[in-house]
VEXSEKE-495933 format. One line per 8 residues: number of its first residue (from 1); for each residue x, y, z of N, C-alpha, C, O. Coordinates in Angstrom, 1 decimal. Example, Ala and Ser with C-alpha at 12.3 -4.5 7.8 and 13.67 -1.06 7.14 Angstrom:
2
1	13.2/-5.7/7.8/12.3/-4.5/7.8/13.2/-3.3/7.8/14.2/-3.3/8.5 | 12.8/-2.2/7.1/13.7/-1.1/7.1/12.9/0.0/7.9/13.4/1.1/8.0
This chain:
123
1	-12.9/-13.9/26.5/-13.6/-13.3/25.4/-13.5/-11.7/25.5/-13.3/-11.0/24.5 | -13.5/-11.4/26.6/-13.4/-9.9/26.5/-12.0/-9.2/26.4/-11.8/-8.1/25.9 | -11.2/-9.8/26.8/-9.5/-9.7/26.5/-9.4/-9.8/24.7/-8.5/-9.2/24.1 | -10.1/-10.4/24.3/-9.7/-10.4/22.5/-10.5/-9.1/22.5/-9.6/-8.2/22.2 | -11.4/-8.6/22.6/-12.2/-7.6/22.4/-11.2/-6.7/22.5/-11.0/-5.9/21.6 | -10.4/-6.7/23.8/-10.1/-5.1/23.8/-8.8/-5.4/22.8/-8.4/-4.3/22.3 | -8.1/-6.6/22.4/-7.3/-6.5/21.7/-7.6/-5.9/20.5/-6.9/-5.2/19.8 | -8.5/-6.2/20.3/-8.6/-6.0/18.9/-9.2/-4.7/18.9/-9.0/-4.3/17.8
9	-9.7/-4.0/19.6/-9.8/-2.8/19.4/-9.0/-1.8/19.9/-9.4/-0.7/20.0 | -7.6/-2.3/20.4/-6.5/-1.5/20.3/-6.2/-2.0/18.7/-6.4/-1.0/18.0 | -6.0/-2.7/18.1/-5.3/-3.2/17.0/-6.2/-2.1/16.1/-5.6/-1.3/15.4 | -7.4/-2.1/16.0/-8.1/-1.0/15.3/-7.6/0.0/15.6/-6.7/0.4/14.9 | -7.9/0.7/16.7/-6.8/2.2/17.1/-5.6/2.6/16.6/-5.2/3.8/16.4 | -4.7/1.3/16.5/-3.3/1.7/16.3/-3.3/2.0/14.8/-2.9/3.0/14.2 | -4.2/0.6/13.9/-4.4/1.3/13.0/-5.0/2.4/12.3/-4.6/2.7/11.2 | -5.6/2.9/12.7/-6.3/4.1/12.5/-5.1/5.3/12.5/-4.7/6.0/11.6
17	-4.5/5.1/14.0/-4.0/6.3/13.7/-2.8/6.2/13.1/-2.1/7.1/13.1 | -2.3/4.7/12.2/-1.0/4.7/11.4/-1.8/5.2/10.1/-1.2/5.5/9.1 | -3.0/5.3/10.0/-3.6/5.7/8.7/-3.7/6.8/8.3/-3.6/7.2/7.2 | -4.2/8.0/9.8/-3.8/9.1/10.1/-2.4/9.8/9.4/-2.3/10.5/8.4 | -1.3/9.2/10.5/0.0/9.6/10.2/0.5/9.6/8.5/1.2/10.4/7.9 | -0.3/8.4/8.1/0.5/8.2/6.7/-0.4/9.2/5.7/0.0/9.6/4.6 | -1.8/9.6/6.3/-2.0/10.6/5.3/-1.7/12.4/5.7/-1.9/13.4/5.1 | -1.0/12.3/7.1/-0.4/13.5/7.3/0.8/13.9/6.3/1.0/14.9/5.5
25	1.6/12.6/6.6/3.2/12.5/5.8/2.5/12.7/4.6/2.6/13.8/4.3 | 2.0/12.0/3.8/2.2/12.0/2.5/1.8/13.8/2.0/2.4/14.5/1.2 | 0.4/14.0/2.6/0.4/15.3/2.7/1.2/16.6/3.1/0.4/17.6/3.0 | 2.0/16.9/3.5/2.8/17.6/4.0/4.1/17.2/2.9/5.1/17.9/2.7 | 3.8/16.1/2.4/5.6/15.7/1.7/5.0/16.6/-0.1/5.8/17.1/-0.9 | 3.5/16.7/-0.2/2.8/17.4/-1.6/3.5/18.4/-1.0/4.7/18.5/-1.4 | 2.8/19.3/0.2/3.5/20.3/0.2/4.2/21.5/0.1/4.0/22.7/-0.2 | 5.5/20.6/0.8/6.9/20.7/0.7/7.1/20.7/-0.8/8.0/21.5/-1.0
33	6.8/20.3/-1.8/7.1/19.8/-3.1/7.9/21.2/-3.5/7.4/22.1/-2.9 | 8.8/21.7/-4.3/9.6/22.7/-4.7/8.4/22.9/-5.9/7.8/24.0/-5.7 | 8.2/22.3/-6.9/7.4/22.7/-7.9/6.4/22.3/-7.7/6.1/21.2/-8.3 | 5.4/22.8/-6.7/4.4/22.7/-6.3/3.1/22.8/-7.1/2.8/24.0/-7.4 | 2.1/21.9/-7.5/1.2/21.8/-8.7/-0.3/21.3/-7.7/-0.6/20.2/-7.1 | -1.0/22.8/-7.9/-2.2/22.6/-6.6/-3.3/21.3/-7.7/-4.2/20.6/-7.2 | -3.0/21.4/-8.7/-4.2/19.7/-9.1/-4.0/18.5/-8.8/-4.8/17.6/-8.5 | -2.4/18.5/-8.9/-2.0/17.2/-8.1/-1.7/17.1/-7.0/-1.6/16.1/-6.3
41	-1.7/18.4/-6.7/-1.9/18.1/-5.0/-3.5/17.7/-4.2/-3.6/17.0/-3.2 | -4.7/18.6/-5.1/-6.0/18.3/-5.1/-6.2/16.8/-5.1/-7.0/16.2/-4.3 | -5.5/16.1/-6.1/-5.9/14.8/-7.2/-5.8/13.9/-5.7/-6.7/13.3/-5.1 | -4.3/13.9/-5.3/-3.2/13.1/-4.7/-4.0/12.8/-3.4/-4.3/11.7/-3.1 | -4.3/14.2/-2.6/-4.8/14.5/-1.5/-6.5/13.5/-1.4/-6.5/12.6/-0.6 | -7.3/13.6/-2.1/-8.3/13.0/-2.5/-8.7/11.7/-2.2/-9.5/11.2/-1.4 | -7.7/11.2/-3.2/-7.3/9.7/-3.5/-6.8/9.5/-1.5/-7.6/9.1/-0.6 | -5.7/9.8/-1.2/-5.5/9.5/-0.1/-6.5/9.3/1.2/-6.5/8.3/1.9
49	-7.7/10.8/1.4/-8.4/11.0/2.2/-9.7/9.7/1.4/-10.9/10.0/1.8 | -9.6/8.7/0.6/-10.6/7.4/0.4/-9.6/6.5/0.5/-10.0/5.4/0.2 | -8.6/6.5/0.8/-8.2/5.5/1.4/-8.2/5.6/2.6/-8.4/4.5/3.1 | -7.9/6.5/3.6/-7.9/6.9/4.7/-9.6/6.4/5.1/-9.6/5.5/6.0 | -10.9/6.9/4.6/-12.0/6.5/4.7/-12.2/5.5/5.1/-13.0/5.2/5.9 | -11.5/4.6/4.5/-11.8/3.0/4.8/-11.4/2.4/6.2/-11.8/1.4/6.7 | -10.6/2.9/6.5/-10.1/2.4/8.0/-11.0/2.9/9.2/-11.2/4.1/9.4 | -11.5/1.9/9.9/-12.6/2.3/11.1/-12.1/3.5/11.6/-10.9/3.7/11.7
57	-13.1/4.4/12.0/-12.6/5.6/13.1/-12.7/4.7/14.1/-13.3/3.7/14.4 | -11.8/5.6/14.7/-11.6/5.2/16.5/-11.8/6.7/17.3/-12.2/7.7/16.8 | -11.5/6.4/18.5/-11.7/7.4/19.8/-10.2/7.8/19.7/-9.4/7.0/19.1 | -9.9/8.8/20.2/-8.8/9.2/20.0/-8.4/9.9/21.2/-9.0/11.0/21.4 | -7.1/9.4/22.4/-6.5/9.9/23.3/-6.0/11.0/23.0/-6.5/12.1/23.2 | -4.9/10.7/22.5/-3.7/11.5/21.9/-3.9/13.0/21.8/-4.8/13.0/21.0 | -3.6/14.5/22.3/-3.7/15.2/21.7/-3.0/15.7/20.1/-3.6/16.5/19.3 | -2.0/15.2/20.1/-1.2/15.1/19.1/-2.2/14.5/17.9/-2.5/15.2/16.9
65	-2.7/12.9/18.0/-3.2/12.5/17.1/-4.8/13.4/16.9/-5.4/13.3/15.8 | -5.2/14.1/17.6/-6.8/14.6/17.3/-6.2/15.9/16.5/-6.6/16.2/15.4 | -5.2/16.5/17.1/-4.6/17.6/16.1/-3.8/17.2/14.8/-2.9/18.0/14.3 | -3.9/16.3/14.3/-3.3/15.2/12.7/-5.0/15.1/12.6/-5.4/15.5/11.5 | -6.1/14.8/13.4/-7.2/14.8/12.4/-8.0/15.9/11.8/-8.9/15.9/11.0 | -7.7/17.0/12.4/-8.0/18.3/12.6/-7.2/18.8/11.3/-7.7/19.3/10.3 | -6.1/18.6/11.5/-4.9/18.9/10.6/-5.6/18.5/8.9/-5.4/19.1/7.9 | -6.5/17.2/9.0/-6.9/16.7/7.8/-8.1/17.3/7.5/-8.2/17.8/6.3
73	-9.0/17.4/8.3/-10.3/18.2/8.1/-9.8/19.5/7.6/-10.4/20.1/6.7 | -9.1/19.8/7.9/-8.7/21.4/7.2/-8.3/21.6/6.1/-8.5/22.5/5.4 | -7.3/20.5/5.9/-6.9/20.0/4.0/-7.9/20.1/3.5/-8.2/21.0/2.8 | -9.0/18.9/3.9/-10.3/18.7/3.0/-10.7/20.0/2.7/-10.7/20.3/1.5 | -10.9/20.7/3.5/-11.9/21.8/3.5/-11.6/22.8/2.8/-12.4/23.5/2.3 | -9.9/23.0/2.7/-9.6/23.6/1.6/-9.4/23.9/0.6/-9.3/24.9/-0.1 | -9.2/22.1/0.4/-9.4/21.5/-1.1/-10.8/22.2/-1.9/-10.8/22.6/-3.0 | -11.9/22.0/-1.0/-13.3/22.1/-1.2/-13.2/24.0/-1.6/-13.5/24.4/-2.7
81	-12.8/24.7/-0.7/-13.1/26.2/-1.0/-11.5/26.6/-0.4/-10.9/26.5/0.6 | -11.2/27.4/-2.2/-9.8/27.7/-2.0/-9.7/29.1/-2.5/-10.7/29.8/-2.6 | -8.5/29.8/-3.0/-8.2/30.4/-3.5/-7.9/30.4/-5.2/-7.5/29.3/-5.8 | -8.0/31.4/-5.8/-7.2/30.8/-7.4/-5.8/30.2/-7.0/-5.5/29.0/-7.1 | -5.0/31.1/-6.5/-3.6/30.4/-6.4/-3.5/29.5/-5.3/-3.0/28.5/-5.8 | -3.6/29.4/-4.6/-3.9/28.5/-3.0/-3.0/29.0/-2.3/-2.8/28.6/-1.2 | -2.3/29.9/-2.7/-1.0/29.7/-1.9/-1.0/30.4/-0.4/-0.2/30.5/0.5 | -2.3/30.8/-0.4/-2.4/31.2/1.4/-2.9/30.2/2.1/-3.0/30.3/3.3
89	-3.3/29.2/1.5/-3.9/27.6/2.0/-3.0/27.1/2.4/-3.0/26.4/3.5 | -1.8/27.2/1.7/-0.6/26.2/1.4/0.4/26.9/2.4/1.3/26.2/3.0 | 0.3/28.1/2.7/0.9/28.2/4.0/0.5/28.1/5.0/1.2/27.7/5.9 | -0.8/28.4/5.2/-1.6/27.8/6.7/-1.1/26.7/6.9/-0.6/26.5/8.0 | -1.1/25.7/5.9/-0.7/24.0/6.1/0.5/23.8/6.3/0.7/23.4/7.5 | 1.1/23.8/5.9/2.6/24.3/6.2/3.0/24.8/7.6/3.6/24.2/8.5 | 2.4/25.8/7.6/2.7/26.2/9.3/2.5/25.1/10.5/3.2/24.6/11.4 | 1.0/25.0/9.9/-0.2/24.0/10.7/1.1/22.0/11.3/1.5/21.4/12.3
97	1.1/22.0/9.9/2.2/21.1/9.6/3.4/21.0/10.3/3.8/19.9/10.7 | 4.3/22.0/10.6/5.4/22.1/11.2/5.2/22.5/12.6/6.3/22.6/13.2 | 4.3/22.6/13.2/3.6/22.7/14.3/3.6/21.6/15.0/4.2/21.5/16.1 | 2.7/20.3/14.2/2.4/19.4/14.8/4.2/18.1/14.6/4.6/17.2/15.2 | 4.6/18.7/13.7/5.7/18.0/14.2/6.5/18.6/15.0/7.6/17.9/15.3 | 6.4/19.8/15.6/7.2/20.2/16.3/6.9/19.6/17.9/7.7/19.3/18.8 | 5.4/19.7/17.9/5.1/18.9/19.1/5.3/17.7/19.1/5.6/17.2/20.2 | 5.4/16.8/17.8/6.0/15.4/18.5/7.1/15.2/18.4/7.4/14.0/18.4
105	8.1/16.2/18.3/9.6/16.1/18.5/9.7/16.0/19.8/10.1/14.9/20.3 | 9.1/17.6/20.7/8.8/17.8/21.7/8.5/16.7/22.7/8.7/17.2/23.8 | 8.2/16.0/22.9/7.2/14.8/23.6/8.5/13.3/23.2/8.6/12.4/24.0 | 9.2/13.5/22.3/10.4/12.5/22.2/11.8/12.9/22.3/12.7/12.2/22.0 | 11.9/13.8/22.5/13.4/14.6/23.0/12.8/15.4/24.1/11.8/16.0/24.2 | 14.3/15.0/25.3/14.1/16.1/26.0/15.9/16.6/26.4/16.6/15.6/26.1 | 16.4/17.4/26.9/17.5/18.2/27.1/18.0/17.9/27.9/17.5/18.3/28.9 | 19.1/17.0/28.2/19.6/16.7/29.2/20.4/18.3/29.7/21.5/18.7/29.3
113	19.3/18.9/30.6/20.2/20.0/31.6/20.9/19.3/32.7/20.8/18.0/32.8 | 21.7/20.3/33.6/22.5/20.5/34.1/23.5/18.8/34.1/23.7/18.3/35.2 | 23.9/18.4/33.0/24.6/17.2/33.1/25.6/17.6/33.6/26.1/16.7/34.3 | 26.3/18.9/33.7/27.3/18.3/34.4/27.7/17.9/35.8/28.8/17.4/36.2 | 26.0/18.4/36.8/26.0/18.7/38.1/25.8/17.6/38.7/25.8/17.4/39.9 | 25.5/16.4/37.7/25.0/14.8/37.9/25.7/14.0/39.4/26.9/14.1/39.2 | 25.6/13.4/40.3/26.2/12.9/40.9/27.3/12.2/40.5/27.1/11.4/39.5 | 28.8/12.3/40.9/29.4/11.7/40.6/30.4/11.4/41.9/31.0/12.2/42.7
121	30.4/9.5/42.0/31.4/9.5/43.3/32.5/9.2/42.7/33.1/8.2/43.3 | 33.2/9.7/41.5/34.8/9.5/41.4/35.4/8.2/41.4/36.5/7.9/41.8 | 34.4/7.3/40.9/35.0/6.1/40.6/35.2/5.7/39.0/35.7/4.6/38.7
């Protein structure tokens, strides 16, 4: 009994934070948008963060994933109190944005140094 338990509440976790990620991406993909339209970005953003609502919160390890929830709280917040133009919002996010993917590049690539000094017995 207690083995389903923890299953299932990894299975909530994972979901949660695939619900996270997908309203990071979709957010970040407004954006990026070239003809950038802050109502439908407001509209878009909205709608997403109630669907995101609906998925249980969980505890969150991850530093990566607490900084994607942080990342969203800050959308919200800006949606709520902005600028006329937003466009100083829209770069904080953006930055904020390219940050957190920069750390999870970081954490999945790493540099293979000195390959060429690798052991090698010449066979």
């Amino acid at each position: 009994m207690y083995l389903i338990r923890e299953i299932h509440v990894k299975q909530l976790r994972i979901r949660y934070i695939r619900v996270l990620e997908k309203f990071f991406t979709r957010t970040v993909s407004l954006l990026k948008l070239e003809n950038f339209n802050h109502e439908l970005f407001k509209k878009r953003t909205l709608k997403n963060y109630e669907e995101m609502k609906k998925a249980e919160e969980m505890e969150l390890y991850s530093a990566y994933i607490t900084d994607i929830k942080n990342f969203i709280e800050k959308t919200i917040q800006f949606i709520n109190e902005h600028s006329k133009s937003f466009e100083n919002e829209r770069a904080i996010l953006l930055k904020d944005a390219n940050l957190l993917q920069k750390e999870k590049n970081n954490s999945s690539y790493s540099k293979d140094k000195h390959k060429n000094q690798k052991f090698n017995d010449e066979y």
